[in-house]
C-alpha positions in Angstrom: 0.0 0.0 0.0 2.9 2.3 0.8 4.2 2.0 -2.3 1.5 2.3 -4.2 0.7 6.0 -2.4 4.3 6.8 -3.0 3.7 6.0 -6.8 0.4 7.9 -6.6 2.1 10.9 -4.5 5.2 11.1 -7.5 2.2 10.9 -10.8 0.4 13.3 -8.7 3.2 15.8 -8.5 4.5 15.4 -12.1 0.7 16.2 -13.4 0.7 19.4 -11.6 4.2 20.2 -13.1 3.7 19.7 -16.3 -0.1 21.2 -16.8 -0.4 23.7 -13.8 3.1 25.4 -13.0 4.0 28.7 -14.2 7.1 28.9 -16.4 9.4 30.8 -14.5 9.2 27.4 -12.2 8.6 24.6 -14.7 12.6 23.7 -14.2 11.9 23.2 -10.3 12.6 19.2 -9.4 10.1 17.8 -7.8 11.6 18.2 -4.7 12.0 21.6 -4.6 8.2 22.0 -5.8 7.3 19.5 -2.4 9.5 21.5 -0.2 8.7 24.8 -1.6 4.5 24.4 -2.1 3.8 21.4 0.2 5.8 21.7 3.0 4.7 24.8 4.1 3.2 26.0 7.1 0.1 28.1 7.3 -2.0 29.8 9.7 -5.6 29.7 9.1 -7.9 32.4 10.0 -11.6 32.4 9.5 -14.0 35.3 8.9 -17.5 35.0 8.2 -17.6 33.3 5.1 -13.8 33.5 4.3 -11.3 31.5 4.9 -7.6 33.1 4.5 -4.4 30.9 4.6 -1.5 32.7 5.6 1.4 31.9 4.9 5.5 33.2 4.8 6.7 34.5 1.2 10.1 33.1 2.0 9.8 29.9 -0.2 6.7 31.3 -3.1 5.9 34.8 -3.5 2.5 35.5 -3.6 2.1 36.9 -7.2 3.3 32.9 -8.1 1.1 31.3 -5.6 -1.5 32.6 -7.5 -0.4 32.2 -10.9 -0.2 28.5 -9.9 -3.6 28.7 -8.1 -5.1 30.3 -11.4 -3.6 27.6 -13.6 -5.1 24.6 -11.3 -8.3 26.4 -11.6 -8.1 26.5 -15.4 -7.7 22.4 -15.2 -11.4 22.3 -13.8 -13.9 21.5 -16.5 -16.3 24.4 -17.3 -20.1 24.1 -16.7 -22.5 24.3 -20.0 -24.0 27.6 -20.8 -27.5 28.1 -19.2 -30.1 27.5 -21.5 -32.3 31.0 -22.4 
């Protein structure tokens, strides 16, 4: 089982590299990508209806965090148009 969640873990992390990272970091390995986006603490704060992850810019500045976050949210299939 270990294995096969390693194996899942590696095809996982490739997929994002290759469809979802920004160029200026498609050279990263994918250890640096693991140490640099994963392993990454976070404070989470909630407001209301928000919830705000906050994090250090040491290993990702923020203007790349969400270039990467806009690129995984262009993998997500669009919904139909609404019928009129």
């Amino acid at each position: 089982m270990r294995l096969q969640f390693h194996a899942l873990a590696y095809n996982l992390a490739n997929f994002m590299r290759t469809l979802a990272m920004p160029e200026a970091i498609k050279q990263w390995s994918l250890t640096s990508l693991r140490e640099k986006l994963i392993k990454i603490g976070a404070k989470v704060v909630r407001h209301g209806r928000y919830v705000i992850f906050q994090m250090a810019e040491v290993a990702v500045p923020r203007e790349l965090f969400h270039e990467i976050l806009r690129l995984i949210g262009e993998l997500r299939q669009q919904p139909p148009p609404a019928r009129a």
